[in-house]
C-alpha positions in Angstrom: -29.8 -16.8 32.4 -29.2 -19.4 29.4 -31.7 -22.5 29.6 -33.7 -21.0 32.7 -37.6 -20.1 32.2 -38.0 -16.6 34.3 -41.9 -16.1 35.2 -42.8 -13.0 37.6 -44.1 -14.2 40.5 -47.5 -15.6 40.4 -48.2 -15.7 43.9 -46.2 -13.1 45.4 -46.9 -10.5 43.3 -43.2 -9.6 42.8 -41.6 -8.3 39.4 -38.9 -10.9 39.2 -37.4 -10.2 36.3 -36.7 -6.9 37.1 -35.6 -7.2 40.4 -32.9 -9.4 39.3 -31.5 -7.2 36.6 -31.8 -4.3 39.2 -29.5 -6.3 41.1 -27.2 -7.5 38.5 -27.1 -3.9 37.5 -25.5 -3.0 40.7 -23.0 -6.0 40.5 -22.1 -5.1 37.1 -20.7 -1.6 38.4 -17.2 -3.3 38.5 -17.4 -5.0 35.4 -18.2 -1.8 33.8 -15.0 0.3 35.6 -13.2 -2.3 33.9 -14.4 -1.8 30.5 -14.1 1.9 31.0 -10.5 1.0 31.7 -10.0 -0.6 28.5 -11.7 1.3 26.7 -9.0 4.3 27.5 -5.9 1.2 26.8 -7.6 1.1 23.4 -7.8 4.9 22.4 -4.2 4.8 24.1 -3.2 2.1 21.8 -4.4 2.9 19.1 -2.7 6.6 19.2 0.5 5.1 20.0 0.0 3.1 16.7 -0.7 6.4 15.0 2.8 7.7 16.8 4.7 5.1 15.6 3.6 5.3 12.0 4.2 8.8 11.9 7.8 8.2 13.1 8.5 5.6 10.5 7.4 8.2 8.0 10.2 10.4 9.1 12.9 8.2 9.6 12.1 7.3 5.9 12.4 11.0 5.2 15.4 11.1 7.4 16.8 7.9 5.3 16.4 9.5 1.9 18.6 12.8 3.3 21.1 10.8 4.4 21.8 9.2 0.8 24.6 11.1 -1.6 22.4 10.2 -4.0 19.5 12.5 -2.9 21.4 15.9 -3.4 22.8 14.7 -6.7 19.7 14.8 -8.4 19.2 16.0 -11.9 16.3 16.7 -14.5 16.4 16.2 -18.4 14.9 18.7 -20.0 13.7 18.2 -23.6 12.7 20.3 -26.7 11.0 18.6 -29.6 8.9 15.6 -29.8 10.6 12.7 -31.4 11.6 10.9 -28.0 11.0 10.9 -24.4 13.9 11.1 -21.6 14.4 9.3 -18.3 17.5 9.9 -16.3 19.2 7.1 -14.0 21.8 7.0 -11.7 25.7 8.3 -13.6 23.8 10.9 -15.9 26.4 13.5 -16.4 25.1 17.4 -17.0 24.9 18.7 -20.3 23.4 19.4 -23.7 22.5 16.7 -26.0 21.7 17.1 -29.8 19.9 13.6 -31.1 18.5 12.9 -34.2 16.0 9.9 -34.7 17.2 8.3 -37.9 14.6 6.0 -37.9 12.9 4.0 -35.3 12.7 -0.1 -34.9 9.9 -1.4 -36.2 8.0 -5.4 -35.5 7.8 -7.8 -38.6 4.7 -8.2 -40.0 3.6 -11.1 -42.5 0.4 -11.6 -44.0 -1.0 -14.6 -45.7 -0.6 -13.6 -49.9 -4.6 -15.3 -50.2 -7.5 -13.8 -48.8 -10.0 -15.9 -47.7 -13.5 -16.9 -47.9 -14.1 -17.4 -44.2 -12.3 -18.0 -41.0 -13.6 -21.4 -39.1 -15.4 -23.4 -42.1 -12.5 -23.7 -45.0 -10.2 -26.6 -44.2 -6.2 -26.5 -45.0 -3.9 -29.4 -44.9 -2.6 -31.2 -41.8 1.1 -30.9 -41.4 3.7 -28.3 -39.7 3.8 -24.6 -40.0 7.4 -23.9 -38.6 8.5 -20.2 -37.4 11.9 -19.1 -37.0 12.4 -15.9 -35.2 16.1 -14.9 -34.4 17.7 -18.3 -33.3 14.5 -19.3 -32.0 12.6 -22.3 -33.7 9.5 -23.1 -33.5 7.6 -26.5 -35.4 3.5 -25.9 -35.1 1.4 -29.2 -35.4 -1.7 -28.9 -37.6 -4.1 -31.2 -37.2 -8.1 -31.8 -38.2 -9.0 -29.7 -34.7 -6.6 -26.3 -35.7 -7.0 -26.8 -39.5 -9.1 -23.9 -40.4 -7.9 -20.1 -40.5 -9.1 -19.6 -37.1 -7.5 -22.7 -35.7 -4.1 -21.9 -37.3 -3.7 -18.7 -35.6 -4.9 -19.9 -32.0 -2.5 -23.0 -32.4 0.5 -19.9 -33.2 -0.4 -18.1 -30.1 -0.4 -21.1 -28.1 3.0 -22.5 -29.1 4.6 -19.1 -27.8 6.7 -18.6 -31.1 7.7 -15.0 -31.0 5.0 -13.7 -32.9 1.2 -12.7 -32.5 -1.1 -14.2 -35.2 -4.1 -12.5 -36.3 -6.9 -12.7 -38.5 -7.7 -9.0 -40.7 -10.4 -9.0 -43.0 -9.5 -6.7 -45.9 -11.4 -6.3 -49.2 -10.4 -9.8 -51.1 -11.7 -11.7 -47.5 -10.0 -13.1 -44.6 -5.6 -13.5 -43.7 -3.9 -14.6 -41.2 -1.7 -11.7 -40.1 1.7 -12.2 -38.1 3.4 -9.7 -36.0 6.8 -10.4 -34.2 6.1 -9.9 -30.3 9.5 -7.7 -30.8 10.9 -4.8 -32.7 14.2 -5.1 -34.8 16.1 -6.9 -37.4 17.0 -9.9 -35.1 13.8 -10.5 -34.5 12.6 -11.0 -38.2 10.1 -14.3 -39.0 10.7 -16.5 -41.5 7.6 -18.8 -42.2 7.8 -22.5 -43.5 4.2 -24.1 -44.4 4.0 -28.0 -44.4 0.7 -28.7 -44.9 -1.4 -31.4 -47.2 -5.0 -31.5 -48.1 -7.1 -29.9 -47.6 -9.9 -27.3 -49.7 -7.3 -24.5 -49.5 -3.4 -23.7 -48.9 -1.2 -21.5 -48.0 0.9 -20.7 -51.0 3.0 -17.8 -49.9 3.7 -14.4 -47.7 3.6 -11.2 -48.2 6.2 -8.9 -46.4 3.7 -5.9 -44.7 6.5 -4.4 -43.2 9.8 -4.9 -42.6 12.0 -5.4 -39.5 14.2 -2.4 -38.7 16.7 -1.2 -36.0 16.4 1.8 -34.2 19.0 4.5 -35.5 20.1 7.3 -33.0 22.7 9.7 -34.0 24.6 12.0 -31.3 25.5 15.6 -31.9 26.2 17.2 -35.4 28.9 17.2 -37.7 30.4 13.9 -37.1 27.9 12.5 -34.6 28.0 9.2 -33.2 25.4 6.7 -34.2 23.4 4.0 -32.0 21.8 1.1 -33.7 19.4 -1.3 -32.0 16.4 -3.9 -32.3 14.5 -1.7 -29.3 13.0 2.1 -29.1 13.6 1.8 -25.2 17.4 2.5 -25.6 19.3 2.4 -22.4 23.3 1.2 -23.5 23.6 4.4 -25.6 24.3 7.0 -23.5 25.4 6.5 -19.5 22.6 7.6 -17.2 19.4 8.4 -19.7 16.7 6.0 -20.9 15.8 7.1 -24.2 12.1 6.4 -25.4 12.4 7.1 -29.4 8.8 7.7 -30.8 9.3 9.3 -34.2 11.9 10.0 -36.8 13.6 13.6 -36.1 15.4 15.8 -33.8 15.5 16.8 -30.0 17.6 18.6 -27.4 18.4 17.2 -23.8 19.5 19.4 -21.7 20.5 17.6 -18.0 21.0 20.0 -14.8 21.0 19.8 -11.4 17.2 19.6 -10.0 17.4 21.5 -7.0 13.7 21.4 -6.6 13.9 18.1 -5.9 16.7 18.4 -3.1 14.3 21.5 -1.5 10.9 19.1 -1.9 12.9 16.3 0.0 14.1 18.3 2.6 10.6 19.7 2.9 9.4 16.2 3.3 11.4 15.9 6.1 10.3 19.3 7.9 7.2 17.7 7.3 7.0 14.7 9.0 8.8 16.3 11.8 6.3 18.7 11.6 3.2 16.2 12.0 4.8 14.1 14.5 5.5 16.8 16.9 2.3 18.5 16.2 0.8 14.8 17.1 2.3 14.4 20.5 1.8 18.4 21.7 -2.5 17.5 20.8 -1.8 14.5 22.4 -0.2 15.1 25.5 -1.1 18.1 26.7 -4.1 19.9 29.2 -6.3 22.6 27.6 -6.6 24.9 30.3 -9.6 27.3 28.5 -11.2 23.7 27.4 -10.3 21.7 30.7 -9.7 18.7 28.5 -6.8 16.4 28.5 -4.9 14.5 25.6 -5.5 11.1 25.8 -1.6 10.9 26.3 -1.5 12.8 29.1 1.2 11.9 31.5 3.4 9.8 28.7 6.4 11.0 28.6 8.4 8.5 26.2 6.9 10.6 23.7 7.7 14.1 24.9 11.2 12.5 25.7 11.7 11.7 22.0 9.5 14.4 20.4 12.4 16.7 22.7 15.4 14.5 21.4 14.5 15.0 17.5 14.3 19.0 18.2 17.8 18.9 20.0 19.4 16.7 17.0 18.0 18.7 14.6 19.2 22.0 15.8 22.6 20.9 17.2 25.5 22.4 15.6 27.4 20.0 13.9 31.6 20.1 13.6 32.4 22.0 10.9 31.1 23.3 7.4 30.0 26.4 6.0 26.3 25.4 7.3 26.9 24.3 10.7 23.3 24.6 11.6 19.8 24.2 9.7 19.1 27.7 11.2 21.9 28.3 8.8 19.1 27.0 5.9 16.1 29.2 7.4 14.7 26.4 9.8 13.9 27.8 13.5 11.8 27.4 16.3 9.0 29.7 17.8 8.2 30.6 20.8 5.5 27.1 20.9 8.1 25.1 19.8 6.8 24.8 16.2 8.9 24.5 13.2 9.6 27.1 10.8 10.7 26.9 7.8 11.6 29.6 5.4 11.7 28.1 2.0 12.9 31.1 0.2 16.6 31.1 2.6 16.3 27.3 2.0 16.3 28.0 -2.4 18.7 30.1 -2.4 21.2 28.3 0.5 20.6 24.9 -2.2 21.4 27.5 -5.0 24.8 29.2 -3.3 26.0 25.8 -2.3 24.7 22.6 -2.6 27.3 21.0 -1.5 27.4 22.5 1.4 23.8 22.1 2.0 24.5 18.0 1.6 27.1 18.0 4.1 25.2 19.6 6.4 23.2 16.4 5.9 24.7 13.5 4.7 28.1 14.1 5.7 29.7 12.2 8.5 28.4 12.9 11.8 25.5 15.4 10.0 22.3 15.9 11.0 20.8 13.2 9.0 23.1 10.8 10.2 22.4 11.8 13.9 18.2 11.5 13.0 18.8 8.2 11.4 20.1 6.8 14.8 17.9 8.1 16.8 15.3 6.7 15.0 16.4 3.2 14.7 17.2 3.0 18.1 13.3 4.4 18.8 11.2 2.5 16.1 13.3 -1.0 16.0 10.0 -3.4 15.8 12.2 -5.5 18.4 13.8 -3.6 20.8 12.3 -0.1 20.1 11.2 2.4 22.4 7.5 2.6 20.3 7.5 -1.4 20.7 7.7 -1.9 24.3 5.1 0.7 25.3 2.9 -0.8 22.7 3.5 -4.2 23.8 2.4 -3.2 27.3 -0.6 -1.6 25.9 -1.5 -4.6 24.3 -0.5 -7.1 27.4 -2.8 -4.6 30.0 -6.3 -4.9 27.2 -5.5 -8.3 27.1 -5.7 -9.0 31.4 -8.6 -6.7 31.0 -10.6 -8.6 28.6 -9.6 -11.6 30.7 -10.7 -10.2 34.0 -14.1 -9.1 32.4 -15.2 -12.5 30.7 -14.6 -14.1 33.9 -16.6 -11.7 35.5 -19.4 -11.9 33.4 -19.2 -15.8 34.2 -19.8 -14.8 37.8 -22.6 -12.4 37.4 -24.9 -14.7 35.3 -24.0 -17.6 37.5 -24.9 -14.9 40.6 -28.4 -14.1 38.5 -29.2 -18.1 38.5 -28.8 -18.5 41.6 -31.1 -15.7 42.1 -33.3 -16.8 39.8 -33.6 -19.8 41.8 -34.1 -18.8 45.1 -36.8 -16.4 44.0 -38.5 -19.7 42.4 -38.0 -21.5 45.6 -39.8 -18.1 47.4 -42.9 -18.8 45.0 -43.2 -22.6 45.6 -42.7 -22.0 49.1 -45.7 -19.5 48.8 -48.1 -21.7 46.8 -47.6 -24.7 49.0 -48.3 -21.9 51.9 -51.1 -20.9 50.0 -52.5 -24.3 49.4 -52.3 -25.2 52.4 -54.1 -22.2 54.4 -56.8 -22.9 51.3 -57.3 -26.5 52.8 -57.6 -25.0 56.5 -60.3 -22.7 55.2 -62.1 -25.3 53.8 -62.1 -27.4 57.0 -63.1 -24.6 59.1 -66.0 -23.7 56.9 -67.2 -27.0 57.2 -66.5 -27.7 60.6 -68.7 -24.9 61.3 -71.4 -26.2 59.1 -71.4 -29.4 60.9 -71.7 -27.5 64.0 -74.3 -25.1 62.9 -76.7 -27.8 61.3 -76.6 -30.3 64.3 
């Protein structure tokens, strides 16, 4: 009752205020069904949303089983400490014997003066030029870069190929370079052009030298790898090799079979939650009397169903024809089982096998991934539509309320006004009958004097 001054009634004696929300209290009963209503679309909604991500989660699982890739997987294991190994797609099985001949190592250059300090003494004005690899880069030194400190911010800024410095050793101050890459193509040369000046820059001193990485491969006449990086990927097919120290290591690259079991597993998995999700979801508790807040919404049973029977179908042909074959089953309850020790040793017997039964041709995979596009496509899908129809119901029932609302708190003005009318209507009464008592009195003064 925006804008309206409420006052209980003065003259009646009646508790306006409340009587009004007494009564809008009763006419809000329908306003409040609704908002009961939505308030089950929303819990509704927002466990479909839960549904849906859960499905997206397996059909990624379901993606990554269908790829050849997946059951080709392979570890690098490696014995010593002079490099590092990651494997890529093409790495072949085997042993590798390496040697780290020596590892590729940044140019450094140091000014051959030390000096006093690092933003008072002023050099010449004039060029430094840098060459790094074919790169050339001409430095402008002017009266605002000309001291140590301003020479090595104008470096960084011009983006030569090197990081300039400023060490303080025992003589005083230098200006340090460091090439922003390893190996001998990227070696600095350092040309100063610079006159006036209380000091100069009268030469370099070489703190260490540019060198290649140097990898040699197996033992009496191994083959040898030489490159400006210690992140060597061109050497051999498959392996990124990270050299951190001058001697020897073993790789040794096998199938990882523990990686083909965890990704299987990560399928059961999401299955697993997802089914687990709609049966807490969608069914009655008897013992508890209480109801899923799914109850009676069957798209999900329906594809919670589908998945099982595409799971456990038999497929055409193989030496696994089934997962049961890998030591997945069903109890009684419909949960899955899965017995991971059948699953090991069905990857170890035959892996191949195991990917066919898969991510072969009409596999079970294959038959998954449909499924789920056709169910989780953020267009067409299944999940979409009901959530769109969700979202279209809250949205007529936070329409219908608001304009309800409208209603009742133009319903409690008009109450509000007629009660206000009641109370004028009562005063004027009031001051009228007031007046007639006072004529009567003394009327019957008059009369009783005389």
């Amino acid at each position: 009752m925006a804008g309206t001054l409420s006052i209980d009634g003065l003259i009646s004696g009646l508790k306006t205020s409340e009587i009004i929300e007494k009564l809008a209290e009763a006419e809000r009963a329908p306003i409040t069904r609704l908002e009961e209503k939505k308030q089950t679309y929303t819990t509704r909604l927002s466990l479909w949303q839960t549904a849906n991500t859960r499905l997206l989660a397996l059909q990624n699982s379901v993606l990554n089983l269908s790829l050849a890739s997946t059951f080709l997987a392979k570890k690098a294991t490696t014995t010593g400490d002079a490099l590092s190994v990651a494997l890529r797609s093409g790495a072949q099985e085997g042993t590798y014997v390496l040697t780290v001949e020596q590892v590729a190592t940044a140019h450094q250059m140091a000014t051959s003066l030390a000096y006093a300090d690092t933003d008072t003494t002023r050099f010449g004005e004039g060029t430094i030029t840098i060459t790094v690899g074919e790169k050339i880069t001409e430095i402008t030194i002017d009266a605002s870069s000309n001291t140590l400190s301003g020479i090595r911010d104008a470096i960084n800024r011009a983006k030569a190929g090197v990081q300039a410095t400023i060490v303080k050793t025992q003589e005083g101050f230098r200006l340090f370079l460091t090439s922003e890459k390893t190996g001998l193509e990227n070696a600095m040369t350092i040309s100063v052009a610079l006159s006036g000046g209380e000091a100069e820059i009268s030469g370099w001193t070489e703190v260490q030298a540019a060198q290649n990485a140097r990898v040699l491969l197996g033992g009496t006449n191994p083959l040898v790898y030489e490159g400006p990086s210690n992140i060597v990927t061109d050497f051999i097919p498959g392996m990124t090799l990270s050299l951190q120290k001058t001697g020897s290591a073993t790789v040794t690259v096998s199938r990882d079979l523990e990686a083909v079991k965890n990704a299987i597993l990560n399928f059961t998995g999401a299955l697993k939650d997802f089914l687990q999700f709609v049966k807490d979801n969608t069914s009655y508790d008897p013992e508890t009397k209480t109801a899923g807040a799914l109850l009676g919404e069957t798209t999900l049973t329906r594809v919670a169903t589908e998945l099982v029977r595409r799971l456990t179908g038999r497929v055409a042909s193989g030496v696994y024809q089934s997962v049961m074959d890998l030591g997945m089953t069903l109890d009684r309850y419909g949960n899955l089982l899965v017995d991971e020790g059948k699953l090991a040793q069905a990857l170890e017997s035959n892996l191949e096998a195991v990917q066919e039964l898969f991510a072969g041709e009409g596999g079970v995979a294959a038959s998954l991934k449909e499924y789920l596009r056709f169910v989780t496509d953020p267009y067409e899908g299944i999940m979409q539509s009901t959530q769109k129809l969700y979202e279209r119901v809250i949205k007529d029932l936070d329409e219908r309320i608001a304009l309800m609302e409208e209603r009742l708190e133009a319903q409690k003005e008009r109450w509000l006004k007629q009660f206000t009318a009641l109370e004028s209507f009562l005063g004027t009464m009031q001051t009228q009958s007031n007046w007639l008592a006072q004529q009567i009195a003394s009327l019957n003064k008059s009369t009783g004097g005389s």
